[in-house]
C-alpha positions as CSV (number, residue, x, y, z in Angstrom):
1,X,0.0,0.0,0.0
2,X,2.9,2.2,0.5
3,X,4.1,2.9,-3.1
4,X,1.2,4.9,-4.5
5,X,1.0,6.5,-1.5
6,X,4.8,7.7,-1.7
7,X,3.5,8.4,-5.8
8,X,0.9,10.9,-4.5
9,X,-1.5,8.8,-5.8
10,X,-2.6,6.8,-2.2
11,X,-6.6,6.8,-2.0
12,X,-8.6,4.2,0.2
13,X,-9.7,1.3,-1.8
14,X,-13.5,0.5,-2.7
15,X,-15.8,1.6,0.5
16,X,-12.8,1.8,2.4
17,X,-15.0,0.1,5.3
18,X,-13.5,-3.0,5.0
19,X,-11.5,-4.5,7.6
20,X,-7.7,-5.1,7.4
21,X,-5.4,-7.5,9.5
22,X,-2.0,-6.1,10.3
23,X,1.0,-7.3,11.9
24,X,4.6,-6.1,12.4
25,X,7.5,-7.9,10.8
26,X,9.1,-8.7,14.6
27,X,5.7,-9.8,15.5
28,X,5.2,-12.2,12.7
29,X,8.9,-13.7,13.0
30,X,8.3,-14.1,17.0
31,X,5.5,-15.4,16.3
32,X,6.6,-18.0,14.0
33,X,9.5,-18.7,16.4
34,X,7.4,-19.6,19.2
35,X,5.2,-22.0,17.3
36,X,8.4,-23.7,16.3
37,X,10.2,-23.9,20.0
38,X,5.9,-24.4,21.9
39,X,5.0,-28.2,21.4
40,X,1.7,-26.7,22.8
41,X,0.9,-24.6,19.7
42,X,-1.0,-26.7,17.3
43,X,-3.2,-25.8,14.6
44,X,-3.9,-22.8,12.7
45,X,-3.7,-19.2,14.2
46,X,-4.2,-15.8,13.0
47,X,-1.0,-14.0,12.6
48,X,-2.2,-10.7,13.1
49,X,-2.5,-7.9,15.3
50,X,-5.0,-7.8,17.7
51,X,-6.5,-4.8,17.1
52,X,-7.9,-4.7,12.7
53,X,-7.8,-1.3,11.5
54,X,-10.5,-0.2,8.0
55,X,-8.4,0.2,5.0
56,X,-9.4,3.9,4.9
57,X,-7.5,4.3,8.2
58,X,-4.7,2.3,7.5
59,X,-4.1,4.5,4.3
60,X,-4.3,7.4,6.2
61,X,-2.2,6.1,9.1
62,X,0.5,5.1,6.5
63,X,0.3,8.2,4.1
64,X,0.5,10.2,7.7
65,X,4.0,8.6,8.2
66,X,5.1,9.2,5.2
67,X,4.4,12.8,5.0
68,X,2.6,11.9,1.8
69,X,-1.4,13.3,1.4
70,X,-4.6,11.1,0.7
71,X,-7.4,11.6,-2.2
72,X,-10.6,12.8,-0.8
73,X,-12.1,9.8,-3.4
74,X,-11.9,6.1,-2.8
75,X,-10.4,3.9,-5.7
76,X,-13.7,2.4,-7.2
77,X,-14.1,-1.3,-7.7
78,X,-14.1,-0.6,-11.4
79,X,-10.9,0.3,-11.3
80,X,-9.2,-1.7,-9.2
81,X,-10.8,-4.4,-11.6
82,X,-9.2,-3.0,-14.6
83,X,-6.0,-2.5,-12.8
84,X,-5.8,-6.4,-11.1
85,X,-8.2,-8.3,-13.3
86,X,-9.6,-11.2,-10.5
87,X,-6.7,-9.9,-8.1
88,X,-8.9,-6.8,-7.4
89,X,-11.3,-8.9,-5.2
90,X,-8.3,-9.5,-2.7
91,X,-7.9,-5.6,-1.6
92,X,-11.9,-5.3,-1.5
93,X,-12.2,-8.2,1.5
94,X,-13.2,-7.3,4.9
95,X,-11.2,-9.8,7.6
96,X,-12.1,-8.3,11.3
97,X,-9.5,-11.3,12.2
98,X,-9.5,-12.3,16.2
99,X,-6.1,-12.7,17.6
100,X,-7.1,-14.6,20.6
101,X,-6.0,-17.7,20.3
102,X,-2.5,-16.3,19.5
103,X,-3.2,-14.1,22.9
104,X,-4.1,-17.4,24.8
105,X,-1.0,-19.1,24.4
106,X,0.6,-16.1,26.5
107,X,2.2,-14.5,23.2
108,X,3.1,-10.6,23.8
109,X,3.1,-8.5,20.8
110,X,5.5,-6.0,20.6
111,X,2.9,-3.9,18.1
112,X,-0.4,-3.4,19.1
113,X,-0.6,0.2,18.6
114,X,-0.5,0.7,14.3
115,X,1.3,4.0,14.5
116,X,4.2,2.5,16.8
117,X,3.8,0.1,14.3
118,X,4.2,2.7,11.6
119,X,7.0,4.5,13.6
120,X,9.0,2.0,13.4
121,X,8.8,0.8,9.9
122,X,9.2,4.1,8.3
123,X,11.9,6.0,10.6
């Protein structure tokens, strides 16, 4: 999401409404470290943060770190369509994933907070 947003060209996609996972690189590769080394981990988990953000925030959040501005218009479906032919459906999901089991199995994220999140990525 970052590149047409440095290209001055970042705009929330479709509704915008829809609801978009996140997770930090550490996070993820922590994660993946302790399902490796915890025999107690089984089955699938959501590697995410626990807190979803809308794409219209993250696009805000992420042109707001970049110094970079955001079109008042959303991207329409019609033209993420013509852009990424069946691909376009993937941006236009909503996921409100739960984090919870990941949380149960006494995991600490190091991001929770997107902007921290953000901060880090892009200082």
């Amino acid at each position: 999401m970052a590149k047409p947003i440095k290209l001055f060209v970042g705009a929330p996609l479709g509704s915008g409404k829809q609801w978009m996972p996140w997770i930090h690189l550490t996070d993820i590769i922590q994660l993946f470290t302790k399902a490796v080394e915890d025999g107690e981990m089984q089955g699938a988990y959501n590697a995410a943060a626990p807190y979803p953000v809308t794409n219209k925030l993250l696009t805000e959040r992420i042109a707001s770190h970049l110094g970079r501005p955001v079109w008042p218009i959303h991207v329409p479906k019609v033209v993420l369509s013509l852009a990424l032919g069946e691909m376009s459906i993937l941006p236009l999901m909503s996921s409100n994933t739960v984090a919870q089991k990941v949380l149960d199995t006494g995991y600490l994220f190091k991001y929770v907070d997107l902007d921290e999140a953000l901060k880090e990525i892009y200082s």
